[in-house]
N, C-alpha and C positions, 0 to 999 in steps of 0.2 A: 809552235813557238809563239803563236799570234794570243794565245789563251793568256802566258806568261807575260805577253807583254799588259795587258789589261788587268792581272792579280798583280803585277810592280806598280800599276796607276791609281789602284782604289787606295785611299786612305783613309787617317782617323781625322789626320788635321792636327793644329795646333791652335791653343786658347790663346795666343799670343796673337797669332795670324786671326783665328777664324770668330773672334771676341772682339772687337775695334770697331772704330766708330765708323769704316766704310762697311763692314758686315750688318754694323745695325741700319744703316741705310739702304744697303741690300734688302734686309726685313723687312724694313719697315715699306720698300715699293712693293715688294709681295702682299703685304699684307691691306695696302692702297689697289693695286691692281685686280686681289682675288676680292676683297670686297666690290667694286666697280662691277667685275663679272656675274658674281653669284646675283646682286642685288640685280642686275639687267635678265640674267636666266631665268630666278624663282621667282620673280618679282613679275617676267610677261606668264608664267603659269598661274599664279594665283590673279594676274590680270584678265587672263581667261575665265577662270573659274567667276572670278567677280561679274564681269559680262554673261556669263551661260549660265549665271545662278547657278553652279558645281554641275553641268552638267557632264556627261563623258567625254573624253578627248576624239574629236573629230580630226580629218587631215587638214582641212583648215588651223586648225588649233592647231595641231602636230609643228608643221610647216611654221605657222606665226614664233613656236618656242623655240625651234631648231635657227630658224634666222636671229632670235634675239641671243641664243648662246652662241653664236658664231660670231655675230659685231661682238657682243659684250668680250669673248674673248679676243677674237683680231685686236681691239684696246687697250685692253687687259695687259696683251705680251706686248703690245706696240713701247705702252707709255713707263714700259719699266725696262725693255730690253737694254736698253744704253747702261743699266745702273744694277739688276739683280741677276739680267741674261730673261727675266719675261717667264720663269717659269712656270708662277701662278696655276700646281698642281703639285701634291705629293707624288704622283707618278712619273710626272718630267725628271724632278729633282732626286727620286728615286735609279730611274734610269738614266740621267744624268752621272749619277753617285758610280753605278755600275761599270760603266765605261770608265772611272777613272779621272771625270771631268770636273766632279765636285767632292770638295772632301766630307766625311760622314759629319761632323761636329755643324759645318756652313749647312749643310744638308738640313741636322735636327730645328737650324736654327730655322731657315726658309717654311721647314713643316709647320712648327708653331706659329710661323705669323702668317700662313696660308689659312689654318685649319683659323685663326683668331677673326681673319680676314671674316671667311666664311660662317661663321657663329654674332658677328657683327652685324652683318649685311640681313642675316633673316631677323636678328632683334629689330633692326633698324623697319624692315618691315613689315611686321609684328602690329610696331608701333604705328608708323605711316597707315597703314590698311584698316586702322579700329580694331588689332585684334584681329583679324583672320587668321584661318587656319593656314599656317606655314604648310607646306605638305612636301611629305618626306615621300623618297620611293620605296615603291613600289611592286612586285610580280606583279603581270596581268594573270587571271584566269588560263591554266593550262600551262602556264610557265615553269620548269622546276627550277630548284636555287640551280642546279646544275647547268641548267639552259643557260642563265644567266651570267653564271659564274666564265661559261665559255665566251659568250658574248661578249664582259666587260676582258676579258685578257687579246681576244680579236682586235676590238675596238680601240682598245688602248696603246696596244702593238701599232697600230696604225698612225694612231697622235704621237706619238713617241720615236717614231720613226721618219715620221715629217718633220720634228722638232730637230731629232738627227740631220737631215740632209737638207735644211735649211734655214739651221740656225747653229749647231755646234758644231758644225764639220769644216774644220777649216779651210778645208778646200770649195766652199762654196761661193766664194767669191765674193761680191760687193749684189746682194740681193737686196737690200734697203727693203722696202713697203712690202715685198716679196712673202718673205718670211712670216708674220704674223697674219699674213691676209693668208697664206693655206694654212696655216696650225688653225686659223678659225674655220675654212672653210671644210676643211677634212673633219672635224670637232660638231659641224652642220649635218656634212650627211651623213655623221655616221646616228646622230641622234632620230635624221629621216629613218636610217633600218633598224634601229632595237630601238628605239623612242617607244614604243609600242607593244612591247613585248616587256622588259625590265626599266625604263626610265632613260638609261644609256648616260651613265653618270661619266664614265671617262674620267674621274678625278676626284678621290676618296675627301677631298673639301665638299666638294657640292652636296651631297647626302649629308658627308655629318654637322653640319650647320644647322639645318633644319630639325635632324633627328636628335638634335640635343637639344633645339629650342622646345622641339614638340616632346620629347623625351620619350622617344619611338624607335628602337633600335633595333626593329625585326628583320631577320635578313640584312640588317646591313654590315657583316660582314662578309655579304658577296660584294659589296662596293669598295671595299678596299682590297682580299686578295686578289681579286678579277684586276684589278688596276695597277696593281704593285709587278704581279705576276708578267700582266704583259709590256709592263714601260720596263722592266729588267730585262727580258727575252729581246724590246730593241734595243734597251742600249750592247746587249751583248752582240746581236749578231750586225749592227753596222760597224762595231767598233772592228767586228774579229774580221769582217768582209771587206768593207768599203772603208774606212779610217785610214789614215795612212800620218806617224809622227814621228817625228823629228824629236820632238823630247819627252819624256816619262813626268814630266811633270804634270800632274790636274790642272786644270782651268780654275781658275778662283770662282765661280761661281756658271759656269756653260755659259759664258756669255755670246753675246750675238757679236 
């Protein structure tokens, strides 16, 4: 029954509803938030690279880009939750979409101004840097796409899942600071275990930003199935497990 109830919640939307001037304002925080993020994320890696003269990624280094996508996103979902729901990733708003919380039309809308977000943010540094090389991800040596491909639906399960239980679940109560401090801190370590191994993008904006400024598009689509794959797997299984609603209506936008 509980499957049924999550196929009556996904919808297409309506252009009436999901077209208006609070949806363009919903966008347009996505697209203020995912820039804010990416520009703090790729902005401390080519920071490093700037310092180490492009040398190899050390755990120093690891650890310094792992903490800077963790603030950049805690901010990210902070300074937009009251208005878009914070989701500042196609995977959120993906798995979002799956559970029935955001309708597909608000969904396609949030993706373009995530992905614009993120193709902003590496122009913008591009430029700021003199020109450096934006750098897109990555395999390490030894890695197969497959490796990979497992890793970002792991990982993404995991951010998708926190976003789940403490921030769309109604039942979560009055979490205030709560909420955006573990979607970043979970967002942290998970970039500590595959940081090193695949990049640990967690969010099909981060890669294609870069890989469109640099116009470097190899493997990168293990950055978006691995992502898509595993933010749908939670939105299905908190909705089918732990969810619990009162009405079949979606969420206008998975708000917090």
């Amino acid at each position: 029954m509980r499957n049924f109830i999550i196929i009556e919640r996904i919808t297409i939307g309506r252009v009436a509803d999901d077209f208006h001037s609070n949806a363009f304002k919903a966008a347009l925080a996505e697209f203020i938030s995912t820039l804010i993020f990416v520009f703090a994320g790729q902005g401390s890696t080519m920071a490093y690279n700037k310092l180490t003269s492009n040398a190899p990624t050390s755990p120093a280094g690891l650890i310094a880009v792992a903490l800077a996508h963790a603030f950049g996103l805690f901010v990210g979902v902070a300074v937009s939750a009251n208005i878009s729901g914070g989701h500042v990733n196609p995977a959120v708003t993906f798995g979002a979409f799956i559970g029935g919380n955001i309708s597909l039309l608000r969904g396609i809308l949030y993706w373009i101004a995530q992905l614009l977000g993120s193709t902003v943010a590496c122009l913008l540094l591009k430029y700021t840097t003199h020109h450096m090389t934006v750098s897109v991800f990555t395999l390490s040596p030894g890695v197969t796409v497959w490796n990979a491909f497992v890793f970002e639906i792991v990982m993404t399960f995991a951010l998708v899942y926190t976003v789940y239980a403490t921030a769309i679940d109604p039942k979560k109560g009055d979490v205030g600071v709560i909420a955006p401090l573990a979607i970043g801190f979970v967002l942290g370590a998970n970039i500590l275990a595959g940081g090193a191994f695949e990049g640990a993008a967690l969010n099909p904006a981060v890669p294609f930003g870069p890989a469109l400024v640099s116009w470097n598009w190899y493997h990168h689509w293990v950055y978006w199935a691995g992502p898509l794959i595993g933010g749908g797997l939670a939105g299905i299984v908190y909705e089918l497990i732990f969810m619990s609603h009162s009405t079949h209506e979606p969420l206008p936008g998975g708000e917090f």
